[in-house]
N, C-alpha and C positions, 0 to 999 in steps of 0.2 A: 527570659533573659538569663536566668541564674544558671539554664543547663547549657547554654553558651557560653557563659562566662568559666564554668567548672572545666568546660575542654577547651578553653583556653590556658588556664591555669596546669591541666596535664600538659601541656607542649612547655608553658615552661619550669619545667622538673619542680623539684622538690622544697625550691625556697616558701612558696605560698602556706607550706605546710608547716613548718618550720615559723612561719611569720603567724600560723592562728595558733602554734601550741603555744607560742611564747605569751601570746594575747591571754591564752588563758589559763596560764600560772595562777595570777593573784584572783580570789576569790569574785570579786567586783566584777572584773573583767568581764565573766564568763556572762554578765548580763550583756555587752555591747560587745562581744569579741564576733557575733555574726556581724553586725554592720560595720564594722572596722577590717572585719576579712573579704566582705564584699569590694570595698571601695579600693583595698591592697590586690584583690584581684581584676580589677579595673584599669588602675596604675598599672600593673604588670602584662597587659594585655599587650603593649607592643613588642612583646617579645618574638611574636610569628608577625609574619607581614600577611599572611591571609587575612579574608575576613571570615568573623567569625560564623557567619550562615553558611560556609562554603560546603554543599554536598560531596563534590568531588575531594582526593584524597587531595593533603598540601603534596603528598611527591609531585601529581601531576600538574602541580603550577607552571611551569614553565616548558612542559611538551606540548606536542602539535600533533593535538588531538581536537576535532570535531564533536561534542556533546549535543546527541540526541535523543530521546524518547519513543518508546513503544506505549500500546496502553493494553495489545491481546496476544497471548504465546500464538507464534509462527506454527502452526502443527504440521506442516510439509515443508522442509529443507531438501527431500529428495528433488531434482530438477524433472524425473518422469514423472513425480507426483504433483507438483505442484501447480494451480493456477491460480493465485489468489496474488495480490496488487500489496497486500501486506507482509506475504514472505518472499516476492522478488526484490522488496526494498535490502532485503538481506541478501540473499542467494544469486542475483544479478550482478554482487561483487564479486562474486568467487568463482562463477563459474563461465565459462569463456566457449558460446556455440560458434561455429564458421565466419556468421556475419553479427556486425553491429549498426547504428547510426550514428549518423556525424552527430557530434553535441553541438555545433554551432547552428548547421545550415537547418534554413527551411524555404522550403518545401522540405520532410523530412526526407534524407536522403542515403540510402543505404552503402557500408563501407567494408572490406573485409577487414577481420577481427584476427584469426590466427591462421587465416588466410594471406596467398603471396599475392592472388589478385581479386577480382568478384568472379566466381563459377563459372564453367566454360560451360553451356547449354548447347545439346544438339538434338534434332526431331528428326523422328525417323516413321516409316509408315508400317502397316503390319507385317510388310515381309523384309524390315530392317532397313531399306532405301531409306537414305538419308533425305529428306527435304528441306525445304524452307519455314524460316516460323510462323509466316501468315498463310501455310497451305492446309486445306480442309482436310488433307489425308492423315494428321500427325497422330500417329500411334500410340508414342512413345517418346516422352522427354529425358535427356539424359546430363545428369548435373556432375559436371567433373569438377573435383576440389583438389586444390594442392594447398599443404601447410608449408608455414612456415617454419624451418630445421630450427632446433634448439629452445623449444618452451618446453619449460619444468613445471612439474606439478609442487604445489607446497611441499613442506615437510610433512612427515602421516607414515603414523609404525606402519602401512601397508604394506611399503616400501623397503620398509628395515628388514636386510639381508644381512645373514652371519657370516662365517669364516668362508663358508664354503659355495657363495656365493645363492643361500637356499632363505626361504622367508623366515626372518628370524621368530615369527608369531605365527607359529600353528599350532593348533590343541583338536585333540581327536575327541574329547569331552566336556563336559559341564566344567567337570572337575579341575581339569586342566588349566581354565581361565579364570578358575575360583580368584584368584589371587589380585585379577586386573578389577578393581570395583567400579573404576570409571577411564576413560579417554587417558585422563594425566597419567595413570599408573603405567603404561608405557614409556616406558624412559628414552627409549631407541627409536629413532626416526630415519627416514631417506626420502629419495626422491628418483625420478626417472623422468625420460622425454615424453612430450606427448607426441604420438604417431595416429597414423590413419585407424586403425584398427580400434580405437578407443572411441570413437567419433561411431562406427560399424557398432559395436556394441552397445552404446547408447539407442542406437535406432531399434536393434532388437528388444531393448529393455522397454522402451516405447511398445512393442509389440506386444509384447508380454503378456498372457490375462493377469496373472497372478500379483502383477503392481496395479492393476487400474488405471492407469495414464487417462485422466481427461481427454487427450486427445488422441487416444487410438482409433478409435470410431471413424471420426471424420478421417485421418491419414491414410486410414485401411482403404478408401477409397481410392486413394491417390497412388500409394508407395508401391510397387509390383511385386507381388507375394508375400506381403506384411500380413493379410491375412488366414495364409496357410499357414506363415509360420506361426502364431500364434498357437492356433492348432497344432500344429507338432509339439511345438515348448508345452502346451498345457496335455497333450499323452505323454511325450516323456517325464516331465515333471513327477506326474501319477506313478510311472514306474520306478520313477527314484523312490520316493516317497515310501512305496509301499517296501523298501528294499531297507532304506536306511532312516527315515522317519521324516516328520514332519518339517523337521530343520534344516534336512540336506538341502545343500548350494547344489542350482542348475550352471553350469559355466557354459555361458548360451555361446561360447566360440566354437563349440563342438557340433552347433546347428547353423544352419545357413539359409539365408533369406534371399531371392532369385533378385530383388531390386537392390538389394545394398552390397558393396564390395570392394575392400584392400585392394586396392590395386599395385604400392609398394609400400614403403615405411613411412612416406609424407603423401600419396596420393589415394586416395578413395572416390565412388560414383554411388551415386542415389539413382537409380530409374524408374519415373513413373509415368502412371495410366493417362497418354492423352497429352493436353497443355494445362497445364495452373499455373498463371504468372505469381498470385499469392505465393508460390510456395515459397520464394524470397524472404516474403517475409518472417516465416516460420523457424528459416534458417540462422535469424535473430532473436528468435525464443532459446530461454534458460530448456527447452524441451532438449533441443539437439547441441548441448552440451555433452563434450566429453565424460564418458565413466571409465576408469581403466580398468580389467576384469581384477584386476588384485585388490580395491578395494570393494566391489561388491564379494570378493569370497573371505576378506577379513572379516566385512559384519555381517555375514554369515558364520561364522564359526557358534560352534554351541555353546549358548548361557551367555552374550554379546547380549544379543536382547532384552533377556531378562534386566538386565542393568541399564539398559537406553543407549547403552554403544550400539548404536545405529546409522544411517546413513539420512536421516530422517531428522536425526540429535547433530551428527556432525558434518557437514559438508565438507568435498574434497574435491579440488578442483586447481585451475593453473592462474586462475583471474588476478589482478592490484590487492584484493587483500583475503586474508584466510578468520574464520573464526575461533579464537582463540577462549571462548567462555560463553556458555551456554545457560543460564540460571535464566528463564522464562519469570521466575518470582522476584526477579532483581534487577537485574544487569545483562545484555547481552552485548560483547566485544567483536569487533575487527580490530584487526593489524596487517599492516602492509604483510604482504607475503616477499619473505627473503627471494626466493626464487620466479618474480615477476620479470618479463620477457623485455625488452628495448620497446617504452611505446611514449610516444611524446605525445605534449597539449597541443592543439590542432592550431595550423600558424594559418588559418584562414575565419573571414566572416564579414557579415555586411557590416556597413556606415554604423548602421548602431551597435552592434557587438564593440567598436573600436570606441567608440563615444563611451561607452558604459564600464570601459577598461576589463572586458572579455578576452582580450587580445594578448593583455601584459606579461603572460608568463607562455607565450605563444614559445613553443620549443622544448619547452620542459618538461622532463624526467618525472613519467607519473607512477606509481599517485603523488599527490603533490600529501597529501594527509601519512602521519607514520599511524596514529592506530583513529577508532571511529569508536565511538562510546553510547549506546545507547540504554535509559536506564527508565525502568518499569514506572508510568505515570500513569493510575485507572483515571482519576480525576484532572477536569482541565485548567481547575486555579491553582491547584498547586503548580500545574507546569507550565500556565502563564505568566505566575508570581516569577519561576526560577528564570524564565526567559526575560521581564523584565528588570531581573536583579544580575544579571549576564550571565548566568548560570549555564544556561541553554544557548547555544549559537543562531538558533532558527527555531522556528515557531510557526504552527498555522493558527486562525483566528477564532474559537469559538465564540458562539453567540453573545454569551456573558461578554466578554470583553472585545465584542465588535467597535461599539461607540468609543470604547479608549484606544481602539487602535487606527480605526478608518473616520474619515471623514466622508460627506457626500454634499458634491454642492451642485450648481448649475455649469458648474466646468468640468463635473467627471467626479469619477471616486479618486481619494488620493487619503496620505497617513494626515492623523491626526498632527497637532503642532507640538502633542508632548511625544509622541513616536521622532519625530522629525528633528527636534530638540538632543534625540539620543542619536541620531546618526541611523536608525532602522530604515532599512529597502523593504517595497514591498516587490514581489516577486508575483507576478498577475500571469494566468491561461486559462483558456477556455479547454476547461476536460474535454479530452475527446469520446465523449461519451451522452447518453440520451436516457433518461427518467424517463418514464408515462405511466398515464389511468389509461386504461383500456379497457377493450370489450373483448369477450368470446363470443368469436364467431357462429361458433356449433349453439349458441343460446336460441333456444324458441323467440325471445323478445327482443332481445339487444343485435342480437346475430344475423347471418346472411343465409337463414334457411326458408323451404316454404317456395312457393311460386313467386313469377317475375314482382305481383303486386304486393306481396307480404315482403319480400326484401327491398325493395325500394319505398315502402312504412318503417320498416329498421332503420335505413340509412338515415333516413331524415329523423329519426328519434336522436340516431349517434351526432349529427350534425346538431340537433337544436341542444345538443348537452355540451359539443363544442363549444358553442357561442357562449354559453354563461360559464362556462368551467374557467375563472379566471386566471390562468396561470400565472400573470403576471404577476395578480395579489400575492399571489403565494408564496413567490419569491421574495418581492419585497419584506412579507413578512417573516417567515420561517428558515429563507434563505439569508437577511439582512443585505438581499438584493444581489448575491452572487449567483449572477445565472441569466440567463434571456432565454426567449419563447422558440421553443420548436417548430418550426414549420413545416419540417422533415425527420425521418431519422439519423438523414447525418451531419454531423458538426462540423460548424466551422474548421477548415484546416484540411478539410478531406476532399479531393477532388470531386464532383458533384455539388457539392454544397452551393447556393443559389442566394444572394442575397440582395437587398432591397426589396424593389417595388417586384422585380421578376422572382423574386423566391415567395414573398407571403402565400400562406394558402389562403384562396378566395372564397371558399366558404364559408370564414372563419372572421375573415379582415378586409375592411377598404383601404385604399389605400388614400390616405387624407392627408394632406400638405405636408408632404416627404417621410411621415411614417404610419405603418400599419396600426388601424385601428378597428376595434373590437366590434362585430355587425351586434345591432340592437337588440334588445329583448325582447322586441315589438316581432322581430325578424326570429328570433327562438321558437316567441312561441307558435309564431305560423306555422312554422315547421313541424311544432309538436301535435297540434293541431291536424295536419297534415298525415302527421304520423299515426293519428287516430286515438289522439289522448289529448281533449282541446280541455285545457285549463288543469291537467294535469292528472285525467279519470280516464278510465276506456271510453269510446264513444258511443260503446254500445250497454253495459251493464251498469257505468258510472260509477265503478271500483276505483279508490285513486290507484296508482302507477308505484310498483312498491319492486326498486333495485336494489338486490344485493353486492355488497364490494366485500372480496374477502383480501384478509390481509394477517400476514405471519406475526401478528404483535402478538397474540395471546389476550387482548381488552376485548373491547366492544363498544367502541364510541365516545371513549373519556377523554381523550387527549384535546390538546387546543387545535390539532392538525386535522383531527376526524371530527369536530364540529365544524370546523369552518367551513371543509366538504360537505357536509348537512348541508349548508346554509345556501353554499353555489344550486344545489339540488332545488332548494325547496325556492330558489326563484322563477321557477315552474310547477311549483307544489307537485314534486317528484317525491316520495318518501324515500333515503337513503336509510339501507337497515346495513350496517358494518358488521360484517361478522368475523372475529377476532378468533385464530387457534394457533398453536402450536408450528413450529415451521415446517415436520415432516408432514404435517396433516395438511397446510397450504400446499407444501408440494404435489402430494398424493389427487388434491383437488386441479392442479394446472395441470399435471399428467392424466390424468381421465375428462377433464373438459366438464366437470363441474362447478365451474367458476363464472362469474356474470360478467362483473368487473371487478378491476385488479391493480396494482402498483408495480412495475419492475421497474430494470433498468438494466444497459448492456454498455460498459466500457470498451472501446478498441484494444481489439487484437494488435493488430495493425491497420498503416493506415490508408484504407483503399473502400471505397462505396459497397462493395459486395460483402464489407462484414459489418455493415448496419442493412444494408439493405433484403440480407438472406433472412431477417428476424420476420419478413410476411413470406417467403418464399412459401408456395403450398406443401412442398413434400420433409419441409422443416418442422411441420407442425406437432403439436407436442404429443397430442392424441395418435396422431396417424403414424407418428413415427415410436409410439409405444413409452412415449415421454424422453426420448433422448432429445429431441429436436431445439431448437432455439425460437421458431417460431408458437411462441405463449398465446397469439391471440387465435392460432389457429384456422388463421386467413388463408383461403386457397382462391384464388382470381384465375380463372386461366390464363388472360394473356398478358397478368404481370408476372405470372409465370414464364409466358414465353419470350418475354422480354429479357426476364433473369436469366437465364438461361442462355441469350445473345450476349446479355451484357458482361454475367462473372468471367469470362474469359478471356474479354478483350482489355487490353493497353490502356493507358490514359489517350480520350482523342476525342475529336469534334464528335464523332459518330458515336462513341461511347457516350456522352454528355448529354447528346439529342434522344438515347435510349432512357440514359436517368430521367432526365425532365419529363416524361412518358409516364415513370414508373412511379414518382410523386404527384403527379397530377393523380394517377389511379387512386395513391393511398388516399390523398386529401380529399377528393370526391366522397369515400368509402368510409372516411372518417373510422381506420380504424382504432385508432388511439383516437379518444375524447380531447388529449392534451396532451402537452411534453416540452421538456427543459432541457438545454444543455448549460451544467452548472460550472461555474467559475472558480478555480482553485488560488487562496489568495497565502501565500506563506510569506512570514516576516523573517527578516536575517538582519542582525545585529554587523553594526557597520565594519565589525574587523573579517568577514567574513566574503570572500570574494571568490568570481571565477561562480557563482550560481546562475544559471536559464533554463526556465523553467521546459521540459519533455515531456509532450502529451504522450508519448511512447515508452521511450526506454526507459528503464531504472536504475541501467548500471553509468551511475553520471557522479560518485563517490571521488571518483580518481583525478576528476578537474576539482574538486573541491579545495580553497584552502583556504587558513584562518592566521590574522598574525594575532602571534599569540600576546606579544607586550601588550599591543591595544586593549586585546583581552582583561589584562590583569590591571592595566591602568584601571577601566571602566568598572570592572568588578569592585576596583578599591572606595572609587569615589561613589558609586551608585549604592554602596553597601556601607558607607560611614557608622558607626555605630552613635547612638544619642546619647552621651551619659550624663549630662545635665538631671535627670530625672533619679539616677542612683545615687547622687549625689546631696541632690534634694531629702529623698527618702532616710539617708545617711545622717542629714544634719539635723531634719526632723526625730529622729530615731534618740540621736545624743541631747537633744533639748529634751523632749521626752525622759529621758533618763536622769540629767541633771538634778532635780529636786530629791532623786531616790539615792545618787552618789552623797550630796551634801548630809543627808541625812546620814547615811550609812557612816560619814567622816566623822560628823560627830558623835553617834557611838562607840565609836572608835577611840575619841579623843575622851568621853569619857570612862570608860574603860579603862585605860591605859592610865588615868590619875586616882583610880578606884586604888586599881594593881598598885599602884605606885604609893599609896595612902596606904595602904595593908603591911605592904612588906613596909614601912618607915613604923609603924608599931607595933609591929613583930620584931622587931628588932628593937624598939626602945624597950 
């Protein structure tokens, strides 16, 4: 309390100071002059209208700003580098590819972004005849784009031009840029259009070796001659290199890639291998965002690096807001960007978007936020505390403070009464996304090798570990019940997705008075039995059954999560041995197919069945494909093979649906996952906080956000009252305390002063 009181006391100047020296002139004093300064800086405390716990600065009391939280530095701002769900929460405001999605509708539905309409598409056969796009002949897809004239990029010295119309920031050395130590030391800013050709060089930047683009691999399939050009960029590259050193800038306009192509100053074409309706979706990844070559050859320049002026550090782009502060150990900032394009809040949505007042600012000038604040929280009570104290505008819920924020009854989840009491929403989606335990396939014991009779002994080992692998439990407890039971790998939300009584999987679940329930233990262990390990031994040496699960912790079995696993195990006296390393070393084991069983999980790309459903495709697997692949368990099926293979291509459609239902009956038979979840994202927002719905997709959803700010500070005032009843106390007790030591002190004093006074009367007679 006293270090809030002392910076209350600085805000108001100098009198407090002024009020303890005086206190402690007279001698006395200086025993009560601390608790008579405390209580005087009590008194004076209403001199700021803040309170006093306020983290944020008092300037920013009355701006219309958003306050939120990080807890891990973003390490990819670059958009070819990045695929990671915690630096699109950043870099999805700034930077603006072709397409976006509507923030309201769902079914999600795709929209253009800096686009005048959605991509003109045309198919053609191998000798260029144009065809139709349900014809078997189609060669060649071709995506024509046209921008929309007049989006400006931020401001960004890349841009800043001198007299002569030339970049005002080049240096031909180290030495040169000595002087710039970070970003701000640039005083000179500009700006320019964005045109087609920026859009063209992003796609080669995606080619690139020398960035690594997660997704070069898979596109190189797709894109027509992405990857030759790679190869070209990566021998010329070497030639510069060797010419002018390690740092020289490739200015990839100088190279040319046969499928991407400027067609004028707003118009460009992507051509690729064949048909991929997916690649729409793609077109709404932060990947195929604009780059303009002028800022990839500013942080190129020599000795840039050395200091984090990077493109990595700073992003640069046309999107609602720009990053104006980068401190990973503190603070990291958005602010509207000045030069953001004409784009309004969407004036359409269902019954409920209108109910829930999603509608109210239907028309409006976004972003609706002038800057976005987010500030470094490792720990989750401190940033539960700031969010209950209205610190924070939004909140998700860690487990610690599940029971104070949710309730659960026989009516559903819903907030607590003291959540509800403050006016908090809670903001409920099912992630589009799928956790599982799984098996390797390629395994002697758990796996699908060996003759028809030795693989069909495994299935039924994987199946009888289905049946007791409680998922449910799980959830309830470790989740605090965010989440429901897999039946599939794809989630609610996603075309395929099967639910009821026609989704459960059958080897797993009956189906008993309207929901899925769990087949017996009795029915487990037949199976295991079956499998040729009855009561949990081989049936022929009487060895018990001893499976490995590896997993990237680094332990071996100590958590409350890897016992409980034990314990689903040993209701077949299976021995579960965990074995805990390092994350490159789990890596190294999923990419060589040394793994028994295991933990992942795969979030959407987007959102379509073939990007959950390619995670068993055979030629995805992680072994066969030298570890680049997405299929971990290393399942190769022929003819869900060959069903994948009818199905990624085709449309949403009956036909398409009747393929799915085929290719899930396959997995659940095969039991390749043991189990799996799709978990529940539950985020709180404080009641001045409006215009939030929740996107299993996008991230760039910043610019519908808004907050009234008065509600804000009302709430912050009352919910942050300070108690002073207790310094007050401490106060009075303090001068009682003292009292007996003054009286005494007075009458020394008094007789003193009659000693003195006795002296000098005879000295004087």
């Amino acid at each position: 309390m006293n270090t809030v009181v002392l910076g209350k006391m600085r805000r108001c100047g100098g009198f407090t100071g002024r009020l303890q020296a005086g206190l402690q002139k007279s001698g006395w004093l200086k025993a009560v002059s601390a608790g008579l300064w405390l209580a005087g800086a009590v008194l004076l405390a209403g001199c700021s209208d803040q309170a006093w716990n306020n983290p944020h600065p008092e300037s920013e009391a009355s701006a219309n700003i958003l306050y939120s939280s990080f807890s891990e530095r973003p390490k990819f701002l670059d958009p070819a580098r990045s695929y990671s769900s915690d630096e699109s929460r950043f870099i999805d405001q700034i930077y603006e590819p072709p397409l976006a999605y509507d923030y309201l509708k769902r079914p999600y539905e795709l929209i253009p972004n800096t686009l005048t309409a959605m991509p003109d598409i045309h198919y053609s056969d191998a000798d260029g005849n144009e065809v139709d796009a349900d014809s078997e002949n189609i060669a060649f897809s071709t995506y024509h784009f046209q921008l929309q004239p007049g989006i400006r990029y931020q401001p960004h010295p890349a841009f800043a031009l001198n007299e002569k119309g030339e970049s005002r920031y080049l240096f031909a050395s180290a030495a040169e840029s000595e002087q710039y130590r970070s970003l701000d030391d640039f005083t000179e800013q500009g700006s320019r259009e964005l045109v087609a050709e920026d859009y063209v060089y992003q796609v080669k930047r995606l080619a690139d070796p020398k960035l690594l683009s997660p997704v070069r691999a898979l596109l190189s399939d797709y894109i027509v001659g992405m990857t030759e050009f790679s190869q070209i960029a990566s021998d010329t590259r070497k030639v510069l290199e060797e010419k002018a050193g390690k740092q020289a800038w490739l200015d990839l306009r100088q190279l040319s890639m046969a499928g991407v192509e400027a067609q004028s100053r707003y118009d460009f074409t992507i051509r690729l291998k064949g048909k991929y309706p997916q690649f729409k979706y793609w077109l709404a990844f932060h990947f195929f965002a604009p780059i303009p070559w002028e800022v990839d050859r500013f942080y190129h320049q020599p000795g840039l690096a050395d200091r984090n002026i990077v493109l990595n550090w700073h992003p640069v782009g046309t999107g609602p807001f720009m990053m104006t502060r980068n401190n990973p150990n503190e603070v990291i900032i958005l602010e509207k960007n000045p030069n953001y394009r004409a784009d309004y809040y969407p004036a359409e949505g269902s019954p409920e978007d209108v109910a829930a007042g999603l509608l109210d600012d239907a028309g409006k000038q976004l972003p609706l936020l002038d800057k976005v604040v987010y500030r470094l929280e490792k720990e989750a009570i401190p940033l539960w505390t700031k969010f209950m104290q209205g610190y924070y505008d939004r909140s998700g819920i860690a487990s610690d403070s599940f029971d104070q924020a949710i309730r659960v009854s026989s009516d559903g989840i819903g907030l607590s009464p003291e959540m509800t009491a403050k006016g908090v929403t809670l903001e409920k989606e099912v992630v589009l996304g799928s956790y599982y335990l799984a098996f390797n396939m390629l395994d002697p014991v758990v796996g699908d090798k060996g003759d028809a009779k030795s693989r069909e002994r495994a299935r039924k080992l994987r199946q009888a570990i289905a049946i007791v692998y409680d998922q449910q439990e799980m959830i309830s407890i470790f989740a605090n019940g965010r989440g429901e039971v897999a039946m599939s790998p794809i989630p609610p939300g996603i075309f395929g997705y099967q639910s009821g009584e026609e989704g459960i999987n059958p080897y797993v679940f009956d189906w008993v008075d309207g929901k899925p329930q769990r087949k017996s233990l009795e029915e487990a262990k037949r199976l295991l039995a079956e499998a040729g390990y009855p009561g949990g031994r081989h049936a022929k040496t009487g060895e018990p059954l001893v499976l490995n699960l590896d997993t990237p912790t680094g332990g071996s079995g100590g958590s409350a999560m890897q016992n409980w696993m034990i314990k689903q195990f040993k209701k077949l006296n299976i021995q579960l041995n965990i074995r805990g390393t390092d994350y490159n070393r789990f890596k190294e084991k999923m990419q060589t197919g040394n793994a028994q069983l295991f933990q992942w999980g795969w979030l959407a790309d987007y959102p379509d069945a073939e990007n959950f459903l390619f995670l068993q495709y055979g030629n995805n697997g992680q072994v066969i494909s030298g570890g680049s692949g997405v299929n971990s368990t290393n399942y190769n099926n022929p003819e869900y093979n060959r069903l994948f293979d009818q199905m990624q291509l085709m449309e949403d459609s009956p036909q398409r649906m009747e393929i799915i239902r085929r290719m899930i009956a396959i997995l659940q038979r095969d039991a390749v996952w043991a189990s799996g979840w799709h978990p529940h994202s539950y985020v709180l927002n404080n009641h001045w906080v409006r215009n939030v719905k929740a996107h299993g997709i996008s991230k760039s959803v910043l610019k519908y956000f808004a907050v009234d700010v008065e509600q804000r500070s009302q709430a912050q005032a009352a919910w942050n009252a300070p108690v002073l009843w207790p310094i007050f106390v401490v106060v009075g007790i303090l001068l009682v305390a003292l009292l007996p030591g003054y009286r005494a002190f007075r009458r020394r004093q008094q007789r003193r002063i009659g000693s003195e006074t006795t002296t000098s009367a005879e000295q004087e007679g």
